[in-house]
LUMMI-803318 format. One record per residue: z, y, x of N, C-alpha, C in turn. Coordinates in steps of 0.1 Angstrom, whole numbers, padded with zeros to 4 digits, always signed. Example, Ala and Ser with C-alpha at 12.3 -4.5 7.8 and 13.67 -1.06 7.14 Angstrom:
<pts>
+0078-0057+0132+0078-0045+0123+0078-0033+0132/+0071-0022+0128+0071-0011+0137+0079+0000+0129/
</pts>
This chain:
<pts>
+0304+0444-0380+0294+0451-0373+0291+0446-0359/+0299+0445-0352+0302+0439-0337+0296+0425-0337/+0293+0414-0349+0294+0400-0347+0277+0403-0352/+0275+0410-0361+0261+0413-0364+0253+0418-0351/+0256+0425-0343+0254+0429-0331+0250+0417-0320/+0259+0412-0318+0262+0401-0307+0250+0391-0314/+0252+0385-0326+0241+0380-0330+0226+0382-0331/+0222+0400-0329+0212+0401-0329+0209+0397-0317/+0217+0403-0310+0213+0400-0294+0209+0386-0290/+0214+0378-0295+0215+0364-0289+0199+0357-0297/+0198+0359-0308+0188+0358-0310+0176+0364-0304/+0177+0373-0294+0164+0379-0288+0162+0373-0276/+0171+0370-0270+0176+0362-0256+0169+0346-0259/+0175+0343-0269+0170+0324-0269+0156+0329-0278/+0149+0338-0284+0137+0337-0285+0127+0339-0277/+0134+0351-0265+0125+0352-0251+0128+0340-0241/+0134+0331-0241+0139+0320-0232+0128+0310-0240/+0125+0304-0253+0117+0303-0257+0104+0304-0259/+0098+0318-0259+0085+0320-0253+0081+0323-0240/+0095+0320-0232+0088+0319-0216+0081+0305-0213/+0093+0297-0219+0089+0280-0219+0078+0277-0226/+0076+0286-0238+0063+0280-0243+0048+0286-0230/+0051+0294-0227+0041+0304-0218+0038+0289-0204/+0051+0288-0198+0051+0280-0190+0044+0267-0191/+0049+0259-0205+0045+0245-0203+0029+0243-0213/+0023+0258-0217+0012+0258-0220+0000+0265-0214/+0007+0268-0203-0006+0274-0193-0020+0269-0190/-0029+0275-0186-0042+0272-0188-0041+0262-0178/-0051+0250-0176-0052+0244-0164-0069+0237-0170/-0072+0233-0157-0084+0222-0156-0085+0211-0150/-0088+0199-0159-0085+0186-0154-0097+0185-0142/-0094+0178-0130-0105+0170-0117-0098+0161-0118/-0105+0155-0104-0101+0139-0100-0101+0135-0085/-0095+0125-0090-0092+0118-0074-0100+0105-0072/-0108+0101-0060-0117+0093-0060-0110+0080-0066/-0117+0071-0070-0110+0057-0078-0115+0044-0066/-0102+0043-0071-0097+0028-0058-0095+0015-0069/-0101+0006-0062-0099-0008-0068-0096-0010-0081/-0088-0012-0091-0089-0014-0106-0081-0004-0110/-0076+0013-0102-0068+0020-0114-0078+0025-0120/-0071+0028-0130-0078+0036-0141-0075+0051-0146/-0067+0056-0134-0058+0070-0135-0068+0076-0126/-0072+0085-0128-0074+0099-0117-0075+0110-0118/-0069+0115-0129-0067+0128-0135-0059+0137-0130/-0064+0149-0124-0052+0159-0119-0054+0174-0130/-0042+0177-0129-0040+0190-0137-0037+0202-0128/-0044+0207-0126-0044+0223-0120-0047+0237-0128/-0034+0242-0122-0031+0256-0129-0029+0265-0116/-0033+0278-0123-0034+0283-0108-0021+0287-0101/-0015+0280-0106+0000+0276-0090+0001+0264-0088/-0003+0258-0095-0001+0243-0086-0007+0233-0094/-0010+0220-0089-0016+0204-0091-0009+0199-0094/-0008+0192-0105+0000+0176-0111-0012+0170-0109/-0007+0157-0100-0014+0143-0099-0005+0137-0107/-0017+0127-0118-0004+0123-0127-0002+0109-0122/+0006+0101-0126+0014+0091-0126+0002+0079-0125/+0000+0068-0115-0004+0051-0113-0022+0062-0108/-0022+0073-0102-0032+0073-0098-0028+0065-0082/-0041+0064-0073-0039+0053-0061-0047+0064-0054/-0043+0066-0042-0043+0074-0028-0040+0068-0013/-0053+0071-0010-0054+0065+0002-0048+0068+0019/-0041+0061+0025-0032+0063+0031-0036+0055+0045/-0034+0058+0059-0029+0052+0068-0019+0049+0078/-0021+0038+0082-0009+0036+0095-0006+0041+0104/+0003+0051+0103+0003+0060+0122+0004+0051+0133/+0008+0036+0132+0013+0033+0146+0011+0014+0143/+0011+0007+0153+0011-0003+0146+0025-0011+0140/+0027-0020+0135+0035-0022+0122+0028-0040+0125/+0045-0045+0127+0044-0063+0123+0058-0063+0118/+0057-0068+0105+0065-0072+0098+0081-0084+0105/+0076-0090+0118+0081-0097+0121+0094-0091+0131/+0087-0077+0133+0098-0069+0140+0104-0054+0129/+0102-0055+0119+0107-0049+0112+0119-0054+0102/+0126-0047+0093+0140-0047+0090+0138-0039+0071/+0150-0042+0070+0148-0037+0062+0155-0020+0058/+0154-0006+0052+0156+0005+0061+0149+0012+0069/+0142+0004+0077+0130+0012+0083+0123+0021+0080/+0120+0032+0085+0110+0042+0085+0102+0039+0086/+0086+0041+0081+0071+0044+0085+0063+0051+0081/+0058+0056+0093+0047+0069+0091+0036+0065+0088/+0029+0070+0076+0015+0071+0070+0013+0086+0073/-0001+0087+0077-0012+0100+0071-0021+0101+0060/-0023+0114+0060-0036+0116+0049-0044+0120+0064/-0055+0114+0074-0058+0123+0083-0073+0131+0077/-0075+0131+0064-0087+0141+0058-0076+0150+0052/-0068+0145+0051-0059+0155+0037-0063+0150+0022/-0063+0156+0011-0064+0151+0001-0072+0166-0008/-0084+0159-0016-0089+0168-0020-0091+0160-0033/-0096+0163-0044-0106+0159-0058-0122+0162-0054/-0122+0151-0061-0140+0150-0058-0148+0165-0066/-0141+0172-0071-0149+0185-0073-0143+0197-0063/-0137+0192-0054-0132+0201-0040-0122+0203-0038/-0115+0209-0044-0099+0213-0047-0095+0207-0032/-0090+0213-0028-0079+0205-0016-0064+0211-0024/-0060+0196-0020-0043+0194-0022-0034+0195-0016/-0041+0187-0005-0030+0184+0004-0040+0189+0021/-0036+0193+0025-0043+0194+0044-0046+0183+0050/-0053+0186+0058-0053+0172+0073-0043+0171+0083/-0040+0158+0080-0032+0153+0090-0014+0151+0079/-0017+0154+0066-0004+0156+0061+0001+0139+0063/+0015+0139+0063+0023+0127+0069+0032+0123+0054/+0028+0107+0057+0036+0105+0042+0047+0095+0048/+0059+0097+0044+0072+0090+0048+0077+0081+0039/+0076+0065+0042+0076+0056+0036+0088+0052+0040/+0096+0041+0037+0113+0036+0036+0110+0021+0030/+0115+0008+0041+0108-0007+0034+0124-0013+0028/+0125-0015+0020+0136-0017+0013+0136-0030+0007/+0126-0040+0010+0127-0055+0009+0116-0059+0023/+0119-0070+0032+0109-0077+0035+0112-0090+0030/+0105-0103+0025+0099-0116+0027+0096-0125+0040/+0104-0125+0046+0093-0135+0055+0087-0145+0055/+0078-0153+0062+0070-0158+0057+0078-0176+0054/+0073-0179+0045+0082-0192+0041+0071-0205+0042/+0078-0219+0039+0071-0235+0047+0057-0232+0036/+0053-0241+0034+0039-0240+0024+0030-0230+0023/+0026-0223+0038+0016-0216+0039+0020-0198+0030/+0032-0195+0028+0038-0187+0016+0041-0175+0030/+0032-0165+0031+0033-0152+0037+0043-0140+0039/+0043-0130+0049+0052-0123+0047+0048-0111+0033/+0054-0110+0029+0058-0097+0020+0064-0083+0024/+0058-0073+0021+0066-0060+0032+0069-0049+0016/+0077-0048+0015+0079-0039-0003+0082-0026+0004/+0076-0014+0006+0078-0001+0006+0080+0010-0004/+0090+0018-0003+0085+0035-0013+0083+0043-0005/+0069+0047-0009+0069+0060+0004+0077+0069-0009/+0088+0081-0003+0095+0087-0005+0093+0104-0005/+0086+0105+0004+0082+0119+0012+0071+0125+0016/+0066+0137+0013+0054+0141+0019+0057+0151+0028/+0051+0149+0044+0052+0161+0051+0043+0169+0057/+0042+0179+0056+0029+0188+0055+0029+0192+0075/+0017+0195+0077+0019+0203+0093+0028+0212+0094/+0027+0224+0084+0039+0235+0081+0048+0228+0081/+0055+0218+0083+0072+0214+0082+0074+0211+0070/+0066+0216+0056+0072+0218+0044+0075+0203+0040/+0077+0200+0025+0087+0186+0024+0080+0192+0012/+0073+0174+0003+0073+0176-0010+0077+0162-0016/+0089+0156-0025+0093+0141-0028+0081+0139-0034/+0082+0128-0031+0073+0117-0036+0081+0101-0043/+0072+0092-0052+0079+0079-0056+0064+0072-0060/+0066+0069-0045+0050+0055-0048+0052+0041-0040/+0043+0033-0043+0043+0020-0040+0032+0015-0037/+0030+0006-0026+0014+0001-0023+0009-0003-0033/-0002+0000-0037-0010-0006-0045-0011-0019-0045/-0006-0025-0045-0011-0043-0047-0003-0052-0054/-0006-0063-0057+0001-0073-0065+0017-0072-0060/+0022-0068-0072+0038-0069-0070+0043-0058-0062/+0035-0049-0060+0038-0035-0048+0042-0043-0037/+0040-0049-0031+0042-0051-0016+0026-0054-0007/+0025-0052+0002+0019-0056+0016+0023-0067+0018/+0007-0081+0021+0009-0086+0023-0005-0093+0030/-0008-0102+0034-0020-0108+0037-0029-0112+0033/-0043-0111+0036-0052-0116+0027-0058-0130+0028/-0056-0132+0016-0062-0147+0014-0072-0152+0024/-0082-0143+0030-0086-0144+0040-0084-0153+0052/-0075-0139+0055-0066-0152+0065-0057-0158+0066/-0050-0158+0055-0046-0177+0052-0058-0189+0049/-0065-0185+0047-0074-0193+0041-0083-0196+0058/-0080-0185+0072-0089-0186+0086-0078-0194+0090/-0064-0192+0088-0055-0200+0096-0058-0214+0093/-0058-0221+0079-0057-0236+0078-0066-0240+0084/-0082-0232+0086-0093-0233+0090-0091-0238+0105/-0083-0231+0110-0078-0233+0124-0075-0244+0127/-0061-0248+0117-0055-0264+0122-0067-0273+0116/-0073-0271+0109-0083-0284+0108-0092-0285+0120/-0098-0274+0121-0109-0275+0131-0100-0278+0149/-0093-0270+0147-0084-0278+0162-0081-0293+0160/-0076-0298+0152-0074-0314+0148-0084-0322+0150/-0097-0318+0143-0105-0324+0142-0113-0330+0154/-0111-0313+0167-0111-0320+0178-0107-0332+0186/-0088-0328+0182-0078-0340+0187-0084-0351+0180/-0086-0357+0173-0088-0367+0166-0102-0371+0171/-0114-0365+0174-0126-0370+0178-0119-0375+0192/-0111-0363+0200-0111-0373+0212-0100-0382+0214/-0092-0381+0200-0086-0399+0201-0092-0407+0198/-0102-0406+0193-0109-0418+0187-0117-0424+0198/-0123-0414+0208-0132-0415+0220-0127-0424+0230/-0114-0420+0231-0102-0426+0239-0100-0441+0231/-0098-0444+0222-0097-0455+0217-0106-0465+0216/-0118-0460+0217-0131-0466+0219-0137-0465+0231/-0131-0461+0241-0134-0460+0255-0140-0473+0260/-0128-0484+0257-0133-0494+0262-0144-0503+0261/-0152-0501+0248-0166-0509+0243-0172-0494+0238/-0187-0501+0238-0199-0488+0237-0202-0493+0226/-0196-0504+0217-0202-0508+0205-0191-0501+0198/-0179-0505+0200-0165-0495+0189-0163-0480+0194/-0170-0476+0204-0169-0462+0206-0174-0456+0195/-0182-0454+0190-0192-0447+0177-0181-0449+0163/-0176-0463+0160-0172-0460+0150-0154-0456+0154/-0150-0456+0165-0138-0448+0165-0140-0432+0164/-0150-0428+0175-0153-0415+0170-0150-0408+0156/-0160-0414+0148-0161-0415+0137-0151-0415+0126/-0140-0425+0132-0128-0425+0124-0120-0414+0131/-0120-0410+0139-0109-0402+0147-0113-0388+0141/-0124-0383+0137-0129-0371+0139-0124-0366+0122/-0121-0376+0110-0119-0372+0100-0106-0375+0098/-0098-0383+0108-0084-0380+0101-0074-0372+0109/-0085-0366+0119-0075-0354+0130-0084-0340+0119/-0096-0344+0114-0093-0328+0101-0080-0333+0095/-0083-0339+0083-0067-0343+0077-0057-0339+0076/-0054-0343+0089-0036-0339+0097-0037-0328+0097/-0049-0319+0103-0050-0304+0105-0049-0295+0092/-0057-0300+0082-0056-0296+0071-0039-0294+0063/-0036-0307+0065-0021-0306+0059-0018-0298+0069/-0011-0300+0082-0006-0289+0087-0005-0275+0083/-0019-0272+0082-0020-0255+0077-0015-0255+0065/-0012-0262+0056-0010-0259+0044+0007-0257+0048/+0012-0269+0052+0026-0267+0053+0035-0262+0058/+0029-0253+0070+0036-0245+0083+0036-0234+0070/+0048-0225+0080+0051-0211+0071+0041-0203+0075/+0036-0195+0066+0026-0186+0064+0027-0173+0078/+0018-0164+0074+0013-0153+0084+0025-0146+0080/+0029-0132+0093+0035-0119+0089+0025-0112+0088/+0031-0101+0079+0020-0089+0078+0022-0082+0090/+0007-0083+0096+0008-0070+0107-0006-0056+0103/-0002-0047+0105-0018-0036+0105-0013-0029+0115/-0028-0025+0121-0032-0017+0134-0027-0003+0129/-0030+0007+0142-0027+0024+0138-0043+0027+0129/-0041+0033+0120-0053+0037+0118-0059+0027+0104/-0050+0020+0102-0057+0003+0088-0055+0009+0075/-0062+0012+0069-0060+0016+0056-0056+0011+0044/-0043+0019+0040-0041+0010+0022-0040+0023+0011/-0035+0017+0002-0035+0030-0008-0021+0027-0017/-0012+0038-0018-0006+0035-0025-0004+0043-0040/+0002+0036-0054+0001+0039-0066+0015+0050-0070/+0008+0062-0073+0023+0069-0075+0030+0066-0091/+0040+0061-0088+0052+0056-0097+0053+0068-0105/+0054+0084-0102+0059+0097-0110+0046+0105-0106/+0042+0116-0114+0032+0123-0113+0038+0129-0099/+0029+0136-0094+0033+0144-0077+0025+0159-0085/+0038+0166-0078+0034+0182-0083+0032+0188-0071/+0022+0197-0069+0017+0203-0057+0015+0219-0058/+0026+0221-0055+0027+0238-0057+0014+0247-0041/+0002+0247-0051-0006+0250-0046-0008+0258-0033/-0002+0269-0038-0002+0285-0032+0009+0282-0020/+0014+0276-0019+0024+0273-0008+0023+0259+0001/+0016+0253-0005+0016+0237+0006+0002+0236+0012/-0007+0240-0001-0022+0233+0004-0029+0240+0013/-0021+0254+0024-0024+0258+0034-0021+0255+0047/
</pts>
């Protein structure tokens, strides 16, 4: 009688444990979005009326609180990002407030190596911190090739620019100098001087060690969240 008992019971307990879980993980929600950045292809959020899942490799845009050179950083380091609009979906929803602070941790740098080969800066932002004090984890990574911050082709591509065109100088006015002495071999030392001081300059840039990464307060990147971010609405996004 007693084990028939116990049994009924237990069966009503893991049936209501049961259809709580089903209640919970089938609750109404409606998919928005988050503006799209460069080639993801994620920007789906799920909202229910207690909270937002942003799901997983969507890309969110982030800045530098302060300035940041790789060449004085470590590995361990702290750095502060904002959201300074906060974070909303293009059909309104706000997520997150203005001014929320995201707490990143660089856990590899690169520096920059011979052959024009750049610094590398590998971050996880870790943490989100709201104005309220509140704390929500986070697991993202810069958006970019290989998840690290690095330089743009740009300017590696302004720096070699550099040593050639400074060279090219040196080299015109060795050649001026070498031809100082006649007005007839002045022209063609010029001439010769001015294309093998590019040259030199050229190689140079290629083979010196590359740029550190530096960004100003305020430089924008975006990074890709590695786990969906859950945003318990009713409590953060005020």
């Amino acid at each position: 009688m007693y084990k028939k008992v116990f049994c009924i019971v237990l069966l009503i307990f893991f049936a209501n444990v049961n259809f709580s879980y089903a209640q919970e993980n089938n609750e109404p929600y409606r998919l928005e979005h988050l503006p799209q950045y460069k080639k993801t292809n994620v920007t789906t959020v799920k909202i229910t009326a207690n909270k937002a899942v942003v799901l997983a490799n969507n890309a969110i845009e982030i800045t530098f609180n302060s300035y940041f050179n790789s060449k004085n950083a470590k590995k361990g380091d702290m750095i502060d990002f904002s959201l300074p609009n906060g974070l909303s979906t293009i059909e309104g929803t706000c997520l997150l407030p203005c001014n929320t602070k995201i707490i990143g941790c660089i856990t590899c740098i690169e520096k920059p190596k011979m052959f024009n080969r750049n610094a590398k800066v590998y971050i996880l932002f870790k943490e989100i911190l709201l104005p309220n004090g509140c704390t929500l984890p986070l697991i993202a990574y810069p958006f970019d090739k290989n998840n690290a911050l690095k330089v743009s082709g740009w300017k590696s591509a302004g720096k070699i620019a550099a040593y050639t065109v400074g060279l090219f100088g040196v080299g015109a006015g060795l050649g001026a100098w070498i031809g100082a002495g006649s007005n007839s071999a002045g022209t063609g030392a010029l001439a010769l001087g001015m294309p093998i001081g590019a040259g030199v300059g050229l190689i140079i840039g290629i083979i010196t060690p590359g740029l550190h990464y530096r960004a100003k307060c305020g430089k924008k990147i975006h990074m890709r969240l590695e786990d969906c971010l859950i945003i318990p609405l009713a409590r953060y996004s005020k």
